[in-house]
C-alpha positions in Angstrom: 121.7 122.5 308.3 124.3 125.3 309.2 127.0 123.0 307.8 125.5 122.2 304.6 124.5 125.7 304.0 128.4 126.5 304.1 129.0 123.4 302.1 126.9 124.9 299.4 128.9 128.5 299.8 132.0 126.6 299.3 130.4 124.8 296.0 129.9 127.9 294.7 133.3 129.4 295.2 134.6 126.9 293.9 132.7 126.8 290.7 133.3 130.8 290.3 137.6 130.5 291.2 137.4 127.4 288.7 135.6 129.3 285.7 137.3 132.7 286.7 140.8 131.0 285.8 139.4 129.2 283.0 138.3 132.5 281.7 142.1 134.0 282.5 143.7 131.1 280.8 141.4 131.6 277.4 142.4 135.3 277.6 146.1 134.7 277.6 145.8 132.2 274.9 143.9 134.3 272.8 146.3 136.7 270.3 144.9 138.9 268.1 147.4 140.5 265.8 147.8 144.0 263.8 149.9 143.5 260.7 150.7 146.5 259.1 152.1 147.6 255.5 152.5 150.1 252.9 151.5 147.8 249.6 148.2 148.0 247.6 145.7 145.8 249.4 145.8 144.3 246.3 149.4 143.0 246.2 149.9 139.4 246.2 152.5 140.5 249.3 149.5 141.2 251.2 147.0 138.6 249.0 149.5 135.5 249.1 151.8 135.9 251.6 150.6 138.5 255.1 147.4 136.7 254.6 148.4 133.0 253.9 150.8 133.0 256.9 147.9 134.8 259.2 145.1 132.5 257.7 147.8 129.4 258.8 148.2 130.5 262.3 144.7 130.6 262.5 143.8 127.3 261.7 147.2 125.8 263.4 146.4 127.6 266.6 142.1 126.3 266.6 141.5 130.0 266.4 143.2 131.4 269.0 145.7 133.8 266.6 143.5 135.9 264.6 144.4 138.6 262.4 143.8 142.0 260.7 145.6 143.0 257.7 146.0 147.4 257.6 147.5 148.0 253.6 148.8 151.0 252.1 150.0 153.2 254.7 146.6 153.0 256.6 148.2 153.0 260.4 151.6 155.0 259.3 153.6 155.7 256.2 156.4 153.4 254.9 159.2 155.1 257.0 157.4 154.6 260.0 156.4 151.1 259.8 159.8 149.6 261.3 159.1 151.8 264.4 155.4 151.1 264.6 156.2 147.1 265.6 159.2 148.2 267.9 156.4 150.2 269.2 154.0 147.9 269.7 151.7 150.5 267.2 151.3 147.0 264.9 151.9 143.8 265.8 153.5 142.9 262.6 154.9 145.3 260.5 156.6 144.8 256.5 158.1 147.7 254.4 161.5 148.3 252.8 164.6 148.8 254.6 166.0 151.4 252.6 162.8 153.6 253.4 164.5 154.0 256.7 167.6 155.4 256.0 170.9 154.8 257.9 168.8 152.6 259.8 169.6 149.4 258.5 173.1 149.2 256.0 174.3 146.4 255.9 171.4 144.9 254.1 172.1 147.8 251.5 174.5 144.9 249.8 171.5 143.8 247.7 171.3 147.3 246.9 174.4 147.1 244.9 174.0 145.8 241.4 174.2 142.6 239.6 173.5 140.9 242.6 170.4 139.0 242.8 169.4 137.6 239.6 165.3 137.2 240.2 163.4 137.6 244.1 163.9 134.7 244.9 167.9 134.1 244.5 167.9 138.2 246.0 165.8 136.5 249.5 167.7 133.6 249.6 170.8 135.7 249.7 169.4 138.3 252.0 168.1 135.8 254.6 171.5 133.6 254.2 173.5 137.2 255.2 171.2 138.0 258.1 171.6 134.2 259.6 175.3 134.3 259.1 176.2 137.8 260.5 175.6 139.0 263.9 176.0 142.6 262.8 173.2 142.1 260.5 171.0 140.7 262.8 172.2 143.3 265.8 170.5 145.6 263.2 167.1 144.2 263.7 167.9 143.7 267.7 164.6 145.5 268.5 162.1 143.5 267.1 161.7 140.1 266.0 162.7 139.6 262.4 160.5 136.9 260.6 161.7 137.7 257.2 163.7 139.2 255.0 163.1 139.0 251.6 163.9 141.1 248.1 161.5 142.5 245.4 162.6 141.3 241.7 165.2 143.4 240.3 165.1 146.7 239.7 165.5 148.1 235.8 165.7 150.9 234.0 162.3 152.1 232.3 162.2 155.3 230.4 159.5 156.9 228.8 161.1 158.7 225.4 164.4 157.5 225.2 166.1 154.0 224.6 168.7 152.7 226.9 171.4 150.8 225.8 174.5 152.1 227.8 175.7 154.1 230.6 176.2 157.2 228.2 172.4 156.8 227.4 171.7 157.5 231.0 173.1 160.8 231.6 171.2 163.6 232.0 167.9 161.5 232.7 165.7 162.1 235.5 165.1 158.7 237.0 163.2 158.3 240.1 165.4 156.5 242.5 163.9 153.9 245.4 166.5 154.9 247.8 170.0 156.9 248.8 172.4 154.3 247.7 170.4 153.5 244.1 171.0 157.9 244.6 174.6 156.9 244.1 174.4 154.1 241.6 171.9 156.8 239.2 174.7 159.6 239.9 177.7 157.1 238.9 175.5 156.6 235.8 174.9 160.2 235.5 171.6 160.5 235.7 169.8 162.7 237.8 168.0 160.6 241.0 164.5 161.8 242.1 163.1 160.1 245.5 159.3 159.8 245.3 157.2 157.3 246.4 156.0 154.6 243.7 152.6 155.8 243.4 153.7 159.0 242.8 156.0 157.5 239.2 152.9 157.0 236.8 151.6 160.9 236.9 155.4 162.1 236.9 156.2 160.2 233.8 153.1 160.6 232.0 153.5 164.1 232.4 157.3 164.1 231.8 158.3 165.1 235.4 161.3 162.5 235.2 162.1 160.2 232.2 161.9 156.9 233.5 162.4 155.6 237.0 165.0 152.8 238.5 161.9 149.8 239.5 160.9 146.0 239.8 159.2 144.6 236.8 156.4 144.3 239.1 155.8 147.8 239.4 154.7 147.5 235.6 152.0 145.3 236.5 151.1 146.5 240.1 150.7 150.0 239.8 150.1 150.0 235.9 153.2 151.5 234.4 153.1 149.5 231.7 150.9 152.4 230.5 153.4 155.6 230.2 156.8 153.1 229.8 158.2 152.7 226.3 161.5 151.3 227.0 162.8 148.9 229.5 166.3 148.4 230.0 167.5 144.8 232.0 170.8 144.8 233.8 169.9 144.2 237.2 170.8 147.4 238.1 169.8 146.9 242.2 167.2 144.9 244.3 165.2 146.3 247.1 165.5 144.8 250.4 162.0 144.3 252.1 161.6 143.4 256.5 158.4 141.5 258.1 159.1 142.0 261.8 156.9 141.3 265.0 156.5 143.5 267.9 159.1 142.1 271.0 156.5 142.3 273.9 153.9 140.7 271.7 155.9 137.6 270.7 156.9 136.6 274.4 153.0 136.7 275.0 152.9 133.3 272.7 153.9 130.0 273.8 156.8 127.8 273.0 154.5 126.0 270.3 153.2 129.0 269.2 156.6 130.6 269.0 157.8 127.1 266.9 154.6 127.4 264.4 155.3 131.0 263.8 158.8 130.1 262.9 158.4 127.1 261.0 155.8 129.4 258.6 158.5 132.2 258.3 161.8 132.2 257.6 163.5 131.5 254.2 160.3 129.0 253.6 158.5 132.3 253.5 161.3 134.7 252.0 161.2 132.6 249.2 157.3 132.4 248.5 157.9 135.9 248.7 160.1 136.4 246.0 157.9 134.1 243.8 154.9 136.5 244.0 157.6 139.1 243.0 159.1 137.0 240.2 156.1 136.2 239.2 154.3 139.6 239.0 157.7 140.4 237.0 156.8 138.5 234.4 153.6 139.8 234.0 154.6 143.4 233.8 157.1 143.0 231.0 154.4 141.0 228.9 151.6 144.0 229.3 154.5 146.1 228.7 155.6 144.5 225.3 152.0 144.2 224.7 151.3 148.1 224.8 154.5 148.0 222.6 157.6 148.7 225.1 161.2 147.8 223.4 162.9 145.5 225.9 167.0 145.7 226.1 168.7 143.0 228.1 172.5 143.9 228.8 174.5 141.3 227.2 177.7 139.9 228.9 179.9 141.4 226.0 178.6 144.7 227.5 178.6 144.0 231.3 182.2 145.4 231.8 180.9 148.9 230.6 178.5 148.9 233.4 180.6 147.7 235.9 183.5 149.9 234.8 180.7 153.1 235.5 179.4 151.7 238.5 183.0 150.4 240.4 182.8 153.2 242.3 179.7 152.6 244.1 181.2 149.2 245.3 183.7 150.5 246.5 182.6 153.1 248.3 180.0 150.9 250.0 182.8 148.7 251.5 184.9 152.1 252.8 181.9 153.4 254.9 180.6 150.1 256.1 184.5 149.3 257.5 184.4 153.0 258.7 182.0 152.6 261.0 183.0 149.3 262.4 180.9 146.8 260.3 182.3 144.2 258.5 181.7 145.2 255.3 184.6 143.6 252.6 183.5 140.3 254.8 180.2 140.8 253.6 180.1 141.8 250.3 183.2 138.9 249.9 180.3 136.3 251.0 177.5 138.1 249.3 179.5 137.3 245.8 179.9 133.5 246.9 176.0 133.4 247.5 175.5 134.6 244.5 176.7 131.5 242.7 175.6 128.9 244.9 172.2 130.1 245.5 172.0 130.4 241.5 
């Protein structure tokens, strides 16, 4: 009787140790992630992209990676999101390199102008550089970079004057989207004003700058089709955008998990990326024609004018990246080649 009675304690043990590390094992295999960003919640960034990827994990993973999505600046500003998935603060975090300055130049090449023709040719090119460098990539070393991508190309849109050549531009007060598109405005002599985008629509409605150096997309996304009467295309620069994950959190997924999150990132999803940019291009510079904006593309015949105003820049990019030890003629040299055969 003694006997079975310890029989039965030892059932029961048993039973508890076995669901006990059952328990354990569903708790390590569980991930919830914080993905952070400083875009509308309505961006297709966040409606297309953040969430397609995070909605695929999901289903690829039976449930075990879910996912909340924290828009426009909701867990830190733009500057901070970089440090916010180092820290562990997010999980995920996506926002433009050049809002963290001196943080990250070498991807400041796409900055330049002329480079990237549309988003996606700008994240191909981008996510080509940062697999072929190490000294890109050593820039990035303290989180996990999914990836890299490029909004569509920045143009000129002014609000009471037409612009149809460098000389137009002096004098203007253009809001610039970081320090090195500061330089490119000042080469064109214009005067550069930082300011975050959603501050642009009040300042030129109520003529606090002229125009402002942006995407297409901006047009469409934060309505500035409204208060902008001219746009000038020349490609003048292309913003550089990050999706990293935090370090610690990514060893916490398996080596399947780890291969599914990889096979969803990457230039697969550098290049949908650019698509939702390209895309949302387009549709700005229709409602901007449609509310009667003039549209002036830069012809090759006048190309030389620009770059002959803006050689400078180029050159000085290439001094202070070789002055503090990067690579940088190598780079730009191989940024050029992209250029054509990722046309």
């Amino acid at each position: 009787m003694l006997r079975n009675h310890y029989l039965l304690i030892g059932f029961v043990w048993l039973f508890i140790l076995s669901a006990c590390s059952q328990g354990i094992a569903l708790t390590e295999s569980d991930h919830h992630l914080i993905i952070s960003h400083f875009l509308p919640g309505s961006h297709p960034i966040q409606t297309d992209i953040l969430k397609g990827i995070g909605d695929e994990w999901t289903e690829e993973s039976n449930n075990s990676i879910t996912y909340d999505l924290y828009p426009s600046n909701a867990l830190g500003n733009a500057g901070s999101q970089y440090d916010m998935a180092v820290t562990g603060e997010a999980d995920i975090a996506l926002s433009v390199h050049g809002y963290s300055p001196g943080r990250f130049p070498l991807v400041s090449i796409l900055e330049l102008p002329f480079f990237a023709e549309s988003a996606v040719h700008g994240s191909k090119i981008i996510e080509h550089l940062f697999n072929e460098f190490p000294s890109i990539q050593k820039q990035h070393d303290d989180s996990v970079p999914l990836f890299l991508f490029t909004a569509d190309p920045a143009q000129l849109v002014t609000k009471t004057k037409r612009i149809k050549s460098p000389e137009d531009v002096k004098g203007l007060r253009i809001r610039s989207p970081s320090p090195l598109a500061n330089e490119i405005l000042e080469a064109l002599g214009a005067v550069p004003v930082s300011m975050p985008m959603g501050d642009v629509y009040e300042s030129m409605e109520r003529g606090v700058i002229d125009g402002a150096m942006i995407p297409l997309e901006a047009l469409y996304n934060y309505n500035l089709h409204e208060v902008t009467n001219y746009i000038t295309i020349g490609n003048f620069s292309t913003t550089p955008f990050f999706a990293v994950m935090n370090k610690h959190k990514y060893e916490q997924f398996s080596k399947s998990e780890k291969s599914m999150i990889h096979e969803s990132t990457g230039l697969e999803a550098a290049i949908k990326s650019g698509q939702v940019f390209d895309q949302d291009g387009r549709k700005g510079r229709n409602l901007a024609e449609e509310s009667g904006a003039k549209v002036y593309e830069v012809d090759k015949n006048q190309i030389g004018e620009w770059n002959a105003a803006l050689k400078p820049v180029f050159e000085t990019w290439i001094e202070e990246m070789e002055k503090e030890g990067y690579p940088g003629r190598e780079i730009y040299r191989r940024a050029l080649e992209l250029k054509e055969e990722l046309r």
